[in-house]
C-alpha positions in Angstrom: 19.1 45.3 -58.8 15.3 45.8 -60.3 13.3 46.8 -56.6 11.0 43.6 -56.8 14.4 41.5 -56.6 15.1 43.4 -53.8 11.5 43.0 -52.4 12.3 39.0 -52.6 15.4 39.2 -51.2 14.2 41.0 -48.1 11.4 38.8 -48.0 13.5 35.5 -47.9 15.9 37.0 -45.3 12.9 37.5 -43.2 11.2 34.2 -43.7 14.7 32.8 -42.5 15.0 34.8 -39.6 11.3 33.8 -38.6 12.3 30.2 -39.1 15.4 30.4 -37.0 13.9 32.3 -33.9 10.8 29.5 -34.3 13.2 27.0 -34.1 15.0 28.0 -31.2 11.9 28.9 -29.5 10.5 25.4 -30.1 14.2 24.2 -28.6 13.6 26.1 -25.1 10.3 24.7 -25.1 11.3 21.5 -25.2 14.2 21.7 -23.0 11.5 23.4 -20.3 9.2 20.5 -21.0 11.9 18.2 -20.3 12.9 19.6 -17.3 9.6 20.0 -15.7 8.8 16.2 -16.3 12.0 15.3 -14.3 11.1 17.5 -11.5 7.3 16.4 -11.8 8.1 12.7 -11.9 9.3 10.7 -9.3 11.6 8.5 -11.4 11.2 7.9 -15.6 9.4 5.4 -17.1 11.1 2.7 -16.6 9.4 0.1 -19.5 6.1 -0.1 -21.6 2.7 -1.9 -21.1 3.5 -5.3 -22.2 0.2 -6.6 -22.3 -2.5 -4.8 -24.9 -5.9 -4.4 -23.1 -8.4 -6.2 -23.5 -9.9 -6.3 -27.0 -12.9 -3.7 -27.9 -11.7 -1.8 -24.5 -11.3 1.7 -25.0 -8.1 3.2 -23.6 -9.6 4.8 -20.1 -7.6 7.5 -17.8 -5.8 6.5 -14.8 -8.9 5.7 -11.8 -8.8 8.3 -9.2 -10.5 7.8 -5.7 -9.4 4.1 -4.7 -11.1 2.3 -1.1 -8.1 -0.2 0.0 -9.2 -2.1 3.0 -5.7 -2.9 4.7 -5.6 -6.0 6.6 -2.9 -6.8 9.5 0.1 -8.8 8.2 -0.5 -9.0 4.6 1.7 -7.1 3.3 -0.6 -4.1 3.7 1.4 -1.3 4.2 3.6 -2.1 0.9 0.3 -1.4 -0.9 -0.3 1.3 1.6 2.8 3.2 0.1 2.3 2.5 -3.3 -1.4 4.5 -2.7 0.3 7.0 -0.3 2.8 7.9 -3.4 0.3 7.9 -6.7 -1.7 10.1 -4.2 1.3 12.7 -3.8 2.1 12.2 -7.6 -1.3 13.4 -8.4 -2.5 16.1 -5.9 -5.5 14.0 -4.5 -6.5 13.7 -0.6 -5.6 11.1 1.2 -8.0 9.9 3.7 -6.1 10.4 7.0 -7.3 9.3 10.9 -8.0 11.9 13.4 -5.0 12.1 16.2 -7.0 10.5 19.1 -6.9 7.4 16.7 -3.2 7.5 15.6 -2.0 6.3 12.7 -5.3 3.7 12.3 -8.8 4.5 12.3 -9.3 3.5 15.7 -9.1 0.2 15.4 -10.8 -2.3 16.9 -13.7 -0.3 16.5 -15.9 -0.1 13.4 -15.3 2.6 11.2 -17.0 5.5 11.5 -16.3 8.6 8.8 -15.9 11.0 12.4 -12.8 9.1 12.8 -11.2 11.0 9.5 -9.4 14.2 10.0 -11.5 16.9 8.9 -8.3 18.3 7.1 -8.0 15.4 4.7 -12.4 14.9 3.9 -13.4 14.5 0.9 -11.2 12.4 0.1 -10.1 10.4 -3.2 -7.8 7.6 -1.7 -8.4 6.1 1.8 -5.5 3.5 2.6 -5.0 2.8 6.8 -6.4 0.6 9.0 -9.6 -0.1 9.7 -12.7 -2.4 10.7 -15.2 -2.6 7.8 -17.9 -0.9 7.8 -19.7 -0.5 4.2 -22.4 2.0 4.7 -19.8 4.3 6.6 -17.1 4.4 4.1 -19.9 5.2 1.3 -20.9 8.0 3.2 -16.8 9.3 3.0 -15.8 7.7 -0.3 -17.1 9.4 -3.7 -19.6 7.6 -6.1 -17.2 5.4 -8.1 -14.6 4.6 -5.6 -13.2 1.3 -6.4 -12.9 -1.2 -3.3 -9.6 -3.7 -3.2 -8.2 -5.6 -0.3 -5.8 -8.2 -0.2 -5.6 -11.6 2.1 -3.3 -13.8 3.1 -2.7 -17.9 3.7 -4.1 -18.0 6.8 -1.0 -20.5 9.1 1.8 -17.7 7.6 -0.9 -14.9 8.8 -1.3 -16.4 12.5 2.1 -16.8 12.7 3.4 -12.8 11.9 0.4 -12.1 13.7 1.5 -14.2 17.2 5.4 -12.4 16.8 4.0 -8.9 16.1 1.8 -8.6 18.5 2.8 -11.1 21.4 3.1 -8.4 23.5 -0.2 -6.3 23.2 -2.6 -9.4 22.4 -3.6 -10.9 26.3 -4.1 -14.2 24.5 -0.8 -14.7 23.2 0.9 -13.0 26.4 -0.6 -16.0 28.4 1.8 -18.7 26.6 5.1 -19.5 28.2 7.9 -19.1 26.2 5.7 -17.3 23.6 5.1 -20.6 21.7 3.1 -20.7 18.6 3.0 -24.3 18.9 1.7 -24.2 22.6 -1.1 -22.0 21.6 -1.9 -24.0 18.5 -2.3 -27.2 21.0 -4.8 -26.0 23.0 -5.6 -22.4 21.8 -9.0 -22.0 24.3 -6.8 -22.4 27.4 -5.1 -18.8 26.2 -7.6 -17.4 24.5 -10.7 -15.3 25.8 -13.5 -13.7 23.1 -13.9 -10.1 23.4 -11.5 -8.7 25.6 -9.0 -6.7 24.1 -6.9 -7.2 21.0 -8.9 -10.7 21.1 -9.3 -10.3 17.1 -5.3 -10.5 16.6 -5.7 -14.5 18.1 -8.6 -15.8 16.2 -9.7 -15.4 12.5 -8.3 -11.7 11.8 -9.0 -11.3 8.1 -12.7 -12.0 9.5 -12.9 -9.4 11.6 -11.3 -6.9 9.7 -13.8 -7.6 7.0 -16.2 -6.5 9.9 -17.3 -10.4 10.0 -18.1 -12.2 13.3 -14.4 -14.1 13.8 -16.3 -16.0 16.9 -18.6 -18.0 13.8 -17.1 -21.4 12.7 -18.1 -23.0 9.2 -18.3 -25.8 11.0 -20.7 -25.4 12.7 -22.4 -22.7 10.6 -21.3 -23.0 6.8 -24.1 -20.2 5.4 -22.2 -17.9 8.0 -18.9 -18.4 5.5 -20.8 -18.3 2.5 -23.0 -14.7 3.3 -19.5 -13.1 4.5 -18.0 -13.8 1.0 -21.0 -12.8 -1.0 -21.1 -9.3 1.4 -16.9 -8.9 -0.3 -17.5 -9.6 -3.5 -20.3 -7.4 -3.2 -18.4 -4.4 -2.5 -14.4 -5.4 -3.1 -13.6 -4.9 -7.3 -10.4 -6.8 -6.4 -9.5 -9.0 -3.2 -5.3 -9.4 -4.2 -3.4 -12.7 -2.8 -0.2 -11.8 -0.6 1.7 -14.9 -2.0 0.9 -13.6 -5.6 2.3 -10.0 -4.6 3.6 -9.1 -8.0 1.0 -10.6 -10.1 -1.6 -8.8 -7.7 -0.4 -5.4 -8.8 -0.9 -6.2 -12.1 -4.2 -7.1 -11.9 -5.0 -3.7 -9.8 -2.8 -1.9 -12.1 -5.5 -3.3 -14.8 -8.7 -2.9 -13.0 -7.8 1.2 -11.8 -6.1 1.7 -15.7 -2.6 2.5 -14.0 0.8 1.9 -15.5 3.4 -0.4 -14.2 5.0 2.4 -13.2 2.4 3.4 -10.9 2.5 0.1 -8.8 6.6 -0.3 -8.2 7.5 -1.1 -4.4 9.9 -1.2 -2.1 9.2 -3.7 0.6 7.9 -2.6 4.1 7.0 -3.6 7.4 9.0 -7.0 7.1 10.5 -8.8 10.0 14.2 -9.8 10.2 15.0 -13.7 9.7 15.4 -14.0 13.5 12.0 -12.8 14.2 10.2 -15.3 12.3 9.7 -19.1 11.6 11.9 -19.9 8.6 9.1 -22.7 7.7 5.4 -23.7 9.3 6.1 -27.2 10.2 2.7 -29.2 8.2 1.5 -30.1 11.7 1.4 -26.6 12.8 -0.1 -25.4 9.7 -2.7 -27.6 9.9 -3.5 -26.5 13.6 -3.2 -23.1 12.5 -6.3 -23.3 9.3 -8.4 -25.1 12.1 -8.2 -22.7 14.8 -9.1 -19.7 11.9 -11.3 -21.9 10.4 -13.4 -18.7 8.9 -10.1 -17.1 7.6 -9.1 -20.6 5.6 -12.9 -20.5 4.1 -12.4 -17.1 3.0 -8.8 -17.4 1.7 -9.3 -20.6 -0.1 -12.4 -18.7 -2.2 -10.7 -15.9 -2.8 -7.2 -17.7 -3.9 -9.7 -19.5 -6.2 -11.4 -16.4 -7.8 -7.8 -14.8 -8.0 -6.6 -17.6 -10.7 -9.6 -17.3 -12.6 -8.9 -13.6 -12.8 -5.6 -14.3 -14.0 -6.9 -16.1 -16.5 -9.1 -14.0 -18.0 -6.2 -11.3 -18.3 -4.4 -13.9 -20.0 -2.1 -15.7 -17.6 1.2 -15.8 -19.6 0.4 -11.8 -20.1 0.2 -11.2 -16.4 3.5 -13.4 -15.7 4.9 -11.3 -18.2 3.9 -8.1 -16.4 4.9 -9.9 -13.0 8.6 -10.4 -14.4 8.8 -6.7 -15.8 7.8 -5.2 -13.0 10.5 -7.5 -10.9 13.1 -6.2 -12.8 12.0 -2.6 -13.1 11.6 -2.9 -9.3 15.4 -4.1 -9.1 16.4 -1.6 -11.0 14.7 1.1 -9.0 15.9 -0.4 -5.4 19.7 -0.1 -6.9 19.1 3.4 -8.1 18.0 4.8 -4.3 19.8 2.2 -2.3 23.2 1.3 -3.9 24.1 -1.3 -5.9 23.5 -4.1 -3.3 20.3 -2.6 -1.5 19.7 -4.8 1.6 17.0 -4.4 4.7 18.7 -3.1 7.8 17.5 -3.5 11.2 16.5 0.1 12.4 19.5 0.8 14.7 21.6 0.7 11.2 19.7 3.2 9.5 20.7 6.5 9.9 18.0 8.5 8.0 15.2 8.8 10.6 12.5 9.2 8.9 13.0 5.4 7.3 13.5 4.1 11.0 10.5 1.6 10.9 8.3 1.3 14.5 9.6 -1.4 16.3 6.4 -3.7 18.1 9.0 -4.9 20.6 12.2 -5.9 21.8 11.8 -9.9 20.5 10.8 -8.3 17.4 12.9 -6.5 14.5 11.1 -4.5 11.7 13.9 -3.6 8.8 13.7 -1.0 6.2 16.1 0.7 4.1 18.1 3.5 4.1 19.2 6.5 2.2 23.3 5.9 0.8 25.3 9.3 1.4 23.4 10.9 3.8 20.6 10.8 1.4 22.0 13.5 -1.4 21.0 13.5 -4.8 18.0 14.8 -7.2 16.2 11.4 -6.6 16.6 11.7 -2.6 12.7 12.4 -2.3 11.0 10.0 -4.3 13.7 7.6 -2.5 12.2 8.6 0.7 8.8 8.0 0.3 9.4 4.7 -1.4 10.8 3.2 1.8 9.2 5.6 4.2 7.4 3.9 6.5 3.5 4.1 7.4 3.7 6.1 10.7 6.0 9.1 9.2 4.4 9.1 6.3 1.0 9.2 7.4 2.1 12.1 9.4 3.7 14.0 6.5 0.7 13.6 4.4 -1.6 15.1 7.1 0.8 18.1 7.3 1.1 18.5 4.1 -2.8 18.5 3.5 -3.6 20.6 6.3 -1.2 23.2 5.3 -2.6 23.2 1.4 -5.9 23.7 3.0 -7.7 23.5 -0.8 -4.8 26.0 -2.1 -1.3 24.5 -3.5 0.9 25.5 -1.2 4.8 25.2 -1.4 6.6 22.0 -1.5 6.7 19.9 2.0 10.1 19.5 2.8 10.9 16.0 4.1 14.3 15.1 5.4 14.5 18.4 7.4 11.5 17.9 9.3 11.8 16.5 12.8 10.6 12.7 13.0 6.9 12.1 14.2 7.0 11.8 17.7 6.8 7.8 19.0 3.2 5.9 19.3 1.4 3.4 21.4 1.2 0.3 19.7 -2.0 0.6 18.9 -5.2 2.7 20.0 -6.6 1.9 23.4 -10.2 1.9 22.2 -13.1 -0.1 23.2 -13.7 -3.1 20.8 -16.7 -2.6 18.1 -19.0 -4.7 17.1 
């Protein structure tokens, strides 16, 4: 054979040989890639963005440091978890109360940044309790921190709030036979302004919005009106609690999240014997008048919630609503069976998912962990039901262990539960 058909020969056996080791070193690659994503991520995406964004809006990355002022009985610790676990997914800080004020930040008192454990300052996400206070949480938060909150209709409020805390709030301890229609009748023969807990008893959302809940719009309706210019001042997004789903959407929207980003397990929710089934129309009605100030601020902001949904596109954010529904569905079935189902705590064995209980006349459910809680997916399962108290405490070990260096992976179900809490933090009230 003439030596420069040998030369081509050797040439093309090469070339081939190059090709094949590229190939399977592109193969590995992707396997690796593949695999890493399912450690990474908590569970795969589960459906596209149904909605295109808004037109002439540039496609923005995901928002980062998030202010979310949690109001009591609002379903405020679902969104809690939904922040907690983005937080995790991303490696930011997580805004986290000192141990003298427990799992809140020392509420009743307004917020003060020395109430933050040093281990979790600065922080990107901030996501507990609290009494507003705007020019202390600008001194924690970052420039750029978006502000949400979320209310809701004020009789359905008053009455979680009179059965979770009927034993704490003096006010509702005074009514015989802990009746929410006693109280309603003649509410100042229980109630007495500023002793302790007093803000549970009369216009809540108010006070947690660091408003006076003692003003009425009755008698004072430019009180009302400065307290919702003060929120829309500072909140991006005030979210409905009877619009839960479409709620998300809109904050998935606002922080440039996916649908992903925002599924839920619900938390915090009281078993069908702990609650009214229905708010007789009477009682309703007794309840708006009595939190007079939280009805004026609800009915505003229920108002200025539609017209958002509007602007989105309203048969766009149904659509959204309906995915995310079903994604959620499908996500419950995948870490809690095929017929997942709140359990009162005494029926769930993984202790870490055992929600606080207020007290005896009161049951909290949660879920639990099928099989002893084995599988890839048991982690991301965990923290999608865990509830706030354990999982406030996990986050604070985990961040005070990183310590501003990565440190190895937190494990969960072998660490002993937190140890039990007072209801809340005796602290004197601020105002």
């Amino acid at each position: 054979m003439p030596p420069i058909l040998q030369h081509l020969q050797q040439a093309t056996k090469m070339m081939s040989r190059r090709k094949i080791l590229l190939l399977v070193l592109g193969c590995g690659t992707l396997s690796l890639l593949i695999h890493q994503g399912a450690q990474l991520s908590w569970y795969p995406k589960l459906f596209p963005l149904s909605c295109p964004p808004l037109r002439g809006s540039p496609p923005r990355p995901k928002h980062m440091t998030v202010a979310f002022l949690k109001t009591h009985k609002t379903a405020g610790t679902t969104v809690q978890n939904i922040l907690f676990r983005f937080a995790e997914r991303h490696n930011l800080t997580v805004a986290l109360p000192h141990p003298s004020c427990e799992h809140q930040f020392c509420y009743p008192r307004n917020f003060s940044a020395h109430f933050v454990h040093p281990a979790t300052r600065p922080p990107h996400v901030l996501a507990s309790h609290l009494r507003f206070d705007r020019a202390e949480l600008e001194r924690l938060m970052p420039p750029g921190t978006i502000y949400v909150t979320i209310l809701r209709e004020p009789a359905a409020m008053f009455e979680s709030l009179f059965s979770y805390y009927n034993q704490y709030c003096p006010a509702f301890r005074r009514v015989p036979n802990a009746s929410l229609e006693a109280f309603l009748r003649a509410p100042e023969a229980y109630y007495r302004a500023g002793e302790h807990f007093a803000m549970f008893a009369h216009n809540t959302l108010a006070y947690d919005l660091g408003g006076d809940n003692e003003r009425s719009p009755r008698d004072d309706a430019a009180y009302l009106a400065g307290l919702i210019r003060q929120v829309e001042e500072v909140f991006s997004l005030v979210m409905i609690a009877e619009y839960f789903d479409e709620s998300l959407v809109l904050l998935r929207r606002l922080l440039a999240w996916d649908l992903d980003d925002v599924l839920y397990a619900k938390l915090n929710a009281r078993a069908a014997s702990s609650r009214l089934a229905a708010i007789p129309a009477a009682l309703a009605r007794a309840a708006r008048a009595w939190n007079a100030l939280d009805a004026g601020l609800y009915d505003h902001f229920n108002a200025t919630f539609w017209r958002r949904v509007a602007s989105a596109g309203r048969a766009c954010v149904e659509r959204e609503a309906r995915e995310l529904r079903e994604a959620r569905e499908r996500l419950l079935r995948r870490c809690f069976g095929d017929e997942p189902v709140l359990r009162p705590a005494a029926q769930i064995r993984t202790k870490q998912l055992q929600p606080w209980q207020p007290s005896r006349k009161v049951d909290i459910m949660g879920y639990d962990l099928p099989n002893g809680g084995a599988g890839p997916a048991t982690e991301a399962c965990l923290k999608l039901a865990m509830p706030e108290v354990q999982y406030s405490s996990y986050l604070l070990r985990k961040q005070k262990r990183r310590g501003g260096v990565r440190a190895r992976p937190e494990p969960v179900l072998d660490n002993p539960p937190p140890r039990p809490i007072r209801a809340l933090p005796r602290s004197p009230q601020g105002h």
